[in-house]
C-alpha positions as CSV (number, residue, x, y, z in Angstrom):
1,X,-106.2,111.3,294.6
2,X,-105.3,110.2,291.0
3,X,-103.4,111.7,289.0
4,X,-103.6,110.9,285.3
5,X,-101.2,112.0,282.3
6,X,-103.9,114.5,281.6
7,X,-105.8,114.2,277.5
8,X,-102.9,112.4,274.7
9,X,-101.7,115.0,272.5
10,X,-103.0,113.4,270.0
11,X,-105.1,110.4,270.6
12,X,-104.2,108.6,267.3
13,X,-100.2,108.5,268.2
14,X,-99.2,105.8,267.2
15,X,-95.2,105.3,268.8
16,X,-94.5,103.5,271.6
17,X,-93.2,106.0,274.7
18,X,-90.4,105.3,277.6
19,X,-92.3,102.8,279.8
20,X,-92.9,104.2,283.6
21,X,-95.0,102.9,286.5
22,X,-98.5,102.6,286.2
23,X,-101.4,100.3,283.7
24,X,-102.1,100.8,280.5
25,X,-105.1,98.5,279.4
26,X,-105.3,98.1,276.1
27,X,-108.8,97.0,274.3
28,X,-109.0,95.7,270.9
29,X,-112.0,97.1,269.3
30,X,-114.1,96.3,265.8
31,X,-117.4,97.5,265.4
32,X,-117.6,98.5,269.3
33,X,-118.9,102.6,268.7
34,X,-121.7,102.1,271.0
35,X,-120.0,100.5,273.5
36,X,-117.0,102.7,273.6
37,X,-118.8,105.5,275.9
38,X,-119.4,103.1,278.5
39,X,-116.5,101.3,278.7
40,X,-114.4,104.1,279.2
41,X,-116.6,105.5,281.7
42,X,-116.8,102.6,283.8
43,X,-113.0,102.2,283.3
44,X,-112.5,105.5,284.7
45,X,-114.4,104.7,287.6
46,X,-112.6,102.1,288.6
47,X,-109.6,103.8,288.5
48,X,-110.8,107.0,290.3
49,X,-109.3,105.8,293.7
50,X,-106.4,103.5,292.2
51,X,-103.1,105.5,293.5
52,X,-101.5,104.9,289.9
53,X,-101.6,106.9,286.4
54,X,-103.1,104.7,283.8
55,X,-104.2,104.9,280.3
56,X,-107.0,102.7,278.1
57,X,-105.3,102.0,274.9
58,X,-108.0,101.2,272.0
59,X,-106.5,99.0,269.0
60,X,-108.9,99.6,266.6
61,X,-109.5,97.4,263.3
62,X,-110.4,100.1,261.1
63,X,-113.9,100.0,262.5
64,X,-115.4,102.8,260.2
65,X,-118.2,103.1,262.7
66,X,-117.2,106.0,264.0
67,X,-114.7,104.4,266.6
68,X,-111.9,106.7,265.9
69,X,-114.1,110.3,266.6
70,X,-115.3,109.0,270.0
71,X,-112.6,107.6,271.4
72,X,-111.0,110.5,270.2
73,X,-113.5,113.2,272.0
74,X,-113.1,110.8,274.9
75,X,-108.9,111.7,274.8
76,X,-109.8,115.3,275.3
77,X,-110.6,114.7,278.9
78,X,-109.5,111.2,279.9
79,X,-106.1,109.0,279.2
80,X,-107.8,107.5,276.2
81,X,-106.3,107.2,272.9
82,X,-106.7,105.1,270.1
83,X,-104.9,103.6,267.1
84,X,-106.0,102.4,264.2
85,X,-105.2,99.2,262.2
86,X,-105.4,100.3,258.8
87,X,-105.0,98.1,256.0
88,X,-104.9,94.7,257.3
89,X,-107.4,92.0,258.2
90,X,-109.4,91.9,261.6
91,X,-107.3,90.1,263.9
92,X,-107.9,90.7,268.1
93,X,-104.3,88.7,268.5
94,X,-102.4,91.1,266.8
95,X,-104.7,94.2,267.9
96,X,-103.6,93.5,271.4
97,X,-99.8,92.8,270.6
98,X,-99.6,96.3,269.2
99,X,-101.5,97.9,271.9
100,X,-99.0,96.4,274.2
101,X,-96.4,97.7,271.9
102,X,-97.9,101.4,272.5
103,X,-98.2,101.0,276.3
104,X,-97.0,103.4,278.5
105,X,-97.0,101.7,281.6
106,X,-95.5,98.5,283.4
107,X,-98.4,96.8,284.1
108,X,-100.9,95.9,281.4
109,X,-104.1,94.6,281.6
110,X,-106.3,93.5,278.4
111,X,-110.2,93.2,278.1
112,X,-112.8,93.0,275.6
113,X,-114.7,96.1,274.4
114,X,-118.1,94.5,274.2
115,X,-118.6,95.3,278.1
116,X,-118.4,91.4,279.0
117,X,-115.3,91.6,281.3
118,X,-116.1,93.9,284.2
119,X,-114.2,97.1,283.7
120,X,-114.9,97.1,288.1
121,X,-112.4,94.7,288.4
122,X,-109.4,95.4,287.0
123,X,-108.1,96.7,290.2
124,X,-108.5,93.0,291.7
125,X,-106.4,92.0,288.6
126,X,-103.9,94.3,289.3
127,X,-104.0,93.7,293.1
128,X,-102.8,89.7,292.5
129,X,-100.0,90.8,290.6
130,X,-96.6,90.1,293.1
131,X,-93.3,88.6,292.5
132,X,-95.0,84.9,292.9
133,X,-97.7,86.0,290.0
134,X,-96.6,86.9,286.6
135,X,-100.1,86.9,285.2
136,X,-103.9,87.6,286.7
137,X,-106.4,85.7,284.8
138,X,-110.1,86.9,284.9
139,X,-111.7,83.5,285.0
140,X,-115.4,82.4,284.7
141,X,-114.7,79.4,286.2
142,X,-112.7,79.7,289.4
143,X,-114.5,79.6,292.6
144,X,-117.2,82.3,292.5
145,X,-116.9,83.4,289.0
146,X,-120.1,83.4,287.1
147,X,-121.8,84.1,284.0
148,X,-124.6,86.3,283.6
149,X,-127.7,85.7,280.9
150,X,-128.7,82.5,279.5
151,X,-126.2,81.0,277.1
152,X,-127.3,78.2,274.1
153,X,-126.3,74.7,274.5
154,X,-124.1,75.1,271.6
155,X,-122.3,78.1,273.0
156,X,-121.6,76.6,276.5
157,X,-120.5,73.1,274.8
158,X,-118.7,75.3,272.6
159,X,-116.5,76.8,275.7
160,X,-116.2,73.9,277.9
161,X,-114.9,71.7,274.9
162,X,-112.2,74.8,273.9
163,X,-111.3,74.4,277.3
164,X,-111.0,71.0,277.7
165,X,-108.3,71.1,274.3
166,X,-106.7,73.7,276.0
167,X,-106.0,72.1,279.6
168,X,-102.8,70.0,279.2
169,X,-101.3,73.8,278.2
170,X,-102.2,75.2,281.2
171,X,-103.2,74.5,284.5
172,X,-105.9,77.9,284.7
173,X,-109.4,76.6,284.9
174,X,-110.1,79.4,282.1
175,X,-107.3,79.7,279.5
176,X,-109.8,81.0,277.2
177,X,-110.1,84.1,279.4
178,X,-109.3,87.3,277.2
179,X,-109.1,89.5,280.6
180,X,-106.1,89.4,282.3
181,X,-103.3,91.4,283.6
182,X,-99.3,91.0,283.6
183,X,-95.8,92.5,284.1
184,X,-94.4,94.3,281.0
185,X,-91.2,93.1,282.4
186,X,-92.0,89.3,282.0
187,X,-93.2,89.4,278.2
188,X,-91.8,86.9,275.6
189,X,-89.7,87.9,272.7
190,X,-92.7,89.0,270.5
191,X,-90.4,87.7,267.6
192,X,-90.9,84.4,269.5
193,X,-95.1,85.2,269.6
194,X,-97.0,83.1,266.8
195,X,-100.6,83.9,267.6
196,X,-103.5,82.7,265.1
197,X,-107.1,83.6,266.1
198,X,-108.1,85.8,269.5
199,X,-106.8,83.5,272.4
200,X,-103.9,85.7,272.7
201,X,-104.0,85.2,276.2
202,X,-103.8,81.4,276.4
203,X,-100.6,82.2,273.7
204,X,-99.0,84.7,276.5
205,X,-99.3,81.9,279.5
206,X,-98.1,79.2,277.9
207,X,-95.2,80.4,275.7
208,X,-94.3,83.1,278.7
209,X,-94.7,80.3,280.4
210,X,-96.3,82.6,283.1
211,X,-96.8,82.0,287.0
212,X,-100.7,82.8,286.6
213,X,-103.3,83.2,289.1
214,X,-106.9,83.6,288.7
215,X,-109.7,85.9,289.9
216,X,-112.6,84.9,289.8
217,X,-115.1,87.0,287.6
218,X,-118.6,88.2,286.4
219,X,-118.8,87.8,282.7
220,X,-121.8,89.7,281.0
221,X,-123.4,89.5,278.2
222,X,-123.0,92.1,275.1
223,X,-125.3,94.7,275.1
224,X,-124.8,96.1,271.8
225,X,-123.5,95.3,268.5
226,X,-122.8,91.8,267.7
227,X,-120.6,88.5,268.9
228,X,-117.8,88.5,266.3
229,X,-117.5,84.3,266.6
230,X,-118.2,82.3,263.3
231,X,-116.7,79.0,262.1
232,X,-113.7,80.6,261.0
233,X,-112.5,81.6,264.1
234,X,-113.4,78.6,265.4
235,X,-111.1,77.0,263.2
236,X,-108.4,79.8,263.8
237,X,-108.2,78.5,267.0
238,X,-107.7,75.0,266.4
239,X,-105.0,76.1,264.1
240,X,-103.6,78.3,267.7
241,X,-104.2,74.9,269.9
242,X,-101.6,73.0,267.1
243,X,-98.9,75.7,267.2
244,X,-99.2,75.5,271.3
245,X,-98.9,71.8,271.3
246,X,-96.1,71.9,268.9
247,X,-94.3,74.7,271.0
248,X,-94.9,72.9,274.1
249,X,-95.0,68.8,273.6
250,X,-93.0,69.2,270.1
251,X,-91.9,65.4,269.4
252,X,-95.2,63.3,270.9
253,X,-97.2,65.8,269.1
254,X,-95.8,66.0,265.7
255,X,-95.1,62.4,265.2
256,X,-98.9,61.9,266.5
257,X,-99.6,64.3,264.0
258,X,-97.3,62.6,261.3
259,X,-99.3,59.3,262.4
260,X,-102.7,60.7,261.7
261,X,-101.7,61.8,258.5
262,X,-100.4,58.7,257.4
263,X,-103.7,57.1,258.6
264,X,-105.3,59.4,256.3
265,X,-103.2,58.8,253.7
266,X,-104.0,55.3,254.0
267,X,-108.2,55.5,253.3
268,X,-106.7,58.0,250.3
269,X,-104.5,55.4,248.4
270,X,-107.4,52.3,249.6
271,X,-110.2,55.0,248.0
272,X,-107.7,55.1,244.5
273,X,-106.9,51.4,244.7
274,X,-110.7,50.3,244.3
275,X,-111.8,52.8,242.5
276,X,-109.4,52.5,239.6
277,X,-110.2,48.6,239.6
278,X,-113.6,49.2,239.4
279,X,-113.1,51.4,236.2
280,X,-111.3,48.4,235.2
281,X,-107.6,48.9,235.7
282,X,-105.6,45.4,236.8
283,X,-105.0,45.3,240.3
284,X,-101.0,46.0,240.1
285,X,-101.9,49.2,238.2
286,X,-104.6,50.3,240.4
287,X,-101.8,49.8,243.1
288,X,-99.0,51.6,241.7
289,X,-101.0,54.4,240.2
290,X,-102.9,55.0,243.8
291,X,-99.3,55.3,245.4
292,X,-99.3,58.7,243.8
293,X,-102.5,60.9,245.1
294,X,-102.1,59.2,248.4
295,X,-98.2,60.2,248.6
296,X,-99.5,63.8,247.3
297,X,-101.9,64.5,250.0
298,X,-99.5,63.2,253.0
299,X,-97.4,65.6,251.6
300,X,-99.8,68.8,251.3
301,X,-101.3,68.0,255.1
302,X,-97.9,67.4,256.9
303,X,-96.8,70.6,255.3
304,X,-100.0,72.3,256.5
305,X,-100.2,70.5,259.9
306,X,-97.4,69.1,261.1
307,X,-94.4,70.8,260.2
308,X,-96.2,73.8,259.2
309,X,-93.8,75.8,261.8
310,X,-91.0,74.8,259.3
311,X,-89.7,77.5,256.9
312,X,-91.8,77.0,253.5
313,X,-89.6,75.2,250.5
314,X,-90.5,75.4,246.5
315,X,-92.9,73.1,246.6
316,X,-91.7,70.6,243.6
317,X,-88.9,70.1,245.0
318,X,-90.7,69.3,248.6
319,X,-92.9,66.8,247.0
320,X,-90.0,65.2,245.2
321,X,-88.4,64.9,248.4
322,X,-91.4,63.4,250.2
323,X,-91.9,60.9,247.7
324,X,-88.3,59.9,247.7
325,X,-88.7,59.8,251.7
326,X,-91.8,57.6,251.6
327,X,-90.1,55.6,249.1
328,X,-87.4,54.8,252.1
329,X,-90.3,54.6,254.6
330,X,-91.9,51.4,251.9
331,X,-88.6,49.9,251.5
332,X,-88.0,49.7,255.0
333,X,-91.2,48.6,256.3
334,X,-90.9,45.6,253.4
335,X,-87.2,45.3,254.4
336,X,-88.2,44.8,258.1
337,X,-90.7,42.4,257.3
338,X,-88.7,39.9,255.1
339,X,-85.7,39.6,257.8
340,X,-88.4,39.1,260.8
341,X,-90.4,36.8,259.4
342,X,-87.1,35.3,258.0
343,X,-84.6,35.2,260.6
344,X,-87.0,35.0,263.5
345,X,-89.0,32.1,264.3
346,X,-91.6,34.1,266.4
347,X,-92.3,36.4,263.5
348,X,-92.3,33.6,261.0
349,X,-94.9,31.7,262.8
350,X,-97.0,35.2,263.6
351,X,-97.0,36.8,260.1
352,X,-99.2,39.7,260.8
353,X,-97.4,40.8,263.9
354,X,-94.1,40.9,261.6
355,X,-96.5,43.2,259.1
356,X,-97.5,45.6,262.2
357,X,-93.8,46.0,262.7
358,X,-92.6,46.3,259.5
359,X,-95.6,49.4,259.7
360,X,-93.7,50.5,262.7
361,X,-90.3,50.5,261.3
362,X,-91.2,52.0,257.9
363,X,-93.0,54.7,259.5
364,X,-90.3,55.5,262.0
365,X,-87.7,55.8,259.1
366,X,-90.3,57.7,257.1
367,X,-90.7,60.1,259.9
368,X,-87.0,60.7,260.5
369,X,-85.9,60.8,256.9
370,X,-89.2,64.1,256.4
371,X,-87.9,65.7,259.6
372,X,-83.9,66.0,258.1
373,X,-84.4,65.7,254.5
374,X,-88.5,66.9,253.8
375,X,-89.6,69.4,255.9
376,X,-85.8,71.3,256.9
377,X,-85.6,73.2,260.3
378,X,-84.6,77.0,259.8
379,X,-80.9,77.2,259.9
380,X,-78.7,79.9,262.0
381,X,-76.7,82.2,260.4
382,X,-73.5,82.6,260.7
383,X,-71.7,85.3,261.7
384,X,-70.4,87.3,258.8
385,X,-72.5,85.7,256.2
């Protein structure tokens, strides 16, 4: 029969304890007071017959719905507690990162509140976890996983297309799953953790770089309160894909990045060119004043984008930097094309192939000179200083 750690002390402790066999599942909660009863009812059901002590952690983002006073009722009987988030913006990533912190137990599992991940099956989570399986994955889309209700075309494109972006991280059919289950003992550093957004499961597999297997799942629709996903998270997690990519195919992706930027650049400093001869500035003008905004916004997006996991720098002195750097970059890319099309004979007779390299060249000695000189990696510190 099951043995549980009998009601928390106090159900709003907030310090992490000695960690001993058994799960803790930890739900991130906002807004969720209606759907708290339930889930820890059905929670406790499923444990009833599972020969382990276990716990449901609530991370709560100051709510002030009521969240706290249930859950906190609820702790009289059950091993529910809860801790609040006071103080800081709604964010289910870090929610769950500090219910893991307060975990008990050496197995974890993590589920939504709203009732759509099937509280019935975190024993089947829990039952994959072996020494070949680091991480269970509650997937809709494995064989025999379904979804219940009637989504909208927008919300199922809106899923399948996350997916997609997601699938060169990870080989799960579901990687944004946000039920799962995984060893304590396997976590990464969480110094090393850099979560944006709520796919903090797809940011445990890939920088854990977890063996992960998937169960297949019913996922259910909410039955009360309200979906918390708008535009913004939406672009939080575009933001999450970048930092993956970056951590896992650093130099294809950032000098893809750098590229795109440049290419952006470009319609910039052609937009200034035209329009300041249309105002009637001389051509040679229009071209060396459009230098300027274009040079200026390459600057601002590869700080935000591409190198944005580089330690922030005063910002003059960045963009002084940058400029000087894409000064190099020009010269080069001139440089290149003045000794190809005048020492080679090929290039001389194909003009615009030597401009395409010259492009090439300048960008690659643009791109080296931001990485070392521009955007400047953290640096280790030495021992004693």
């Amino acid at each position: 029969m099951l043995r549980h750690p009998g009601p928390a002390p106090d159900a709003r402790h907030d310090e992490p304890v000695h960690v001993v066999r058994g799960v803790s599942i930890v739900a991130p909660t906002f807004r969720e007071a209606s759907n708290i009863p339930t889930l820890v009812a059905r929670v406790a059901a499923a444990m009833k017959d599972h020969e382990t002590e276990w716990e449901l952690i609530l991370t709560d983002d100051d709510s002030g719905d009521g969240s706290e006073a249930i859950a906190t009722a609820l702790g009289q009987r059950l091993p529910v507690r809860i801790h609040v988030r006071r103080n800081c913006h709604p964010d289910l990533s870090q929610a769950v990162l500090e219910g893991i912190r307060l975990a008990r137990f050496d197995r974890l599992v993590v589920m939504d509140a709203d009732l759509s991940h099937p509280p019935e099956q975190v024993p089947d989570l829990l039952a994959v976890l072996d020494d070949d399986t680091d991480m269970a994955v509650g997937s809709r889309y494995a064989p025999g996983g379904r979804i219940e209700g009637v989504w909208s075309r927008y919300r199922a494109l809106n899923s399948r297309l996350a997916t997609l972006l997601a699938r060169p991280l990870t080989r799960c059919s579901d990687p944004m799953s946000g039920f799962f289950a995984l060893k304590r003992g396997r976590l990464p550093d969480p110094r090393s953790l850099d979560p944006v957004g709520y796919k903090i499961g797809l940011e445990l597999m890939v920088r854990g770089r977890f063996r992960v297997r998937e169960v297949a799942i019913r996922f259910d629709e909410r039955r009360h309160g309200a979906s918390k996903l708008n535009w913004r998270r939406q672009l939080a997690f575009l933001r999450h894909l970048l930092r993956l990519y970056l951590f896992r195919f650093e130099l294809p992706v950032r000098v893809l990045s750098f590229g795109a930027v440049g290419a952006t650049g470009l319609v910039v400093d052609t937009a200034f060119y035209l329009g300041l001869q249309w105002v009637g500035l001389e051509h040679l003008l229009a071209r060396f004043l459009s230098f300027w905004p274009a040079v200026t916004w390459n600057w601002s997006l590869n700080r935000a984008l591409t190198f944005r996991d580089r330690p922030p720098a005063a910002e003059a002195a960045q963009w002084a930097r940058f400029v000087i750097s894409s000064l190099i970059g020009l010269a080069t890319n001139v440089g290149s094309y003045v000794l190809l099309t005048g020492m080679v004979d090929f290039f001389a007779r194909n003009r615009l192939l030597a401009l395409l390299a010259g492009v090439v060249i300048g960008s690659a000695g643009n791109y080296a000179t931001a990485t070392r000189f521009v955007y400047l990696e953290r640096q280790p510190r030495r021992n004693g200083h």
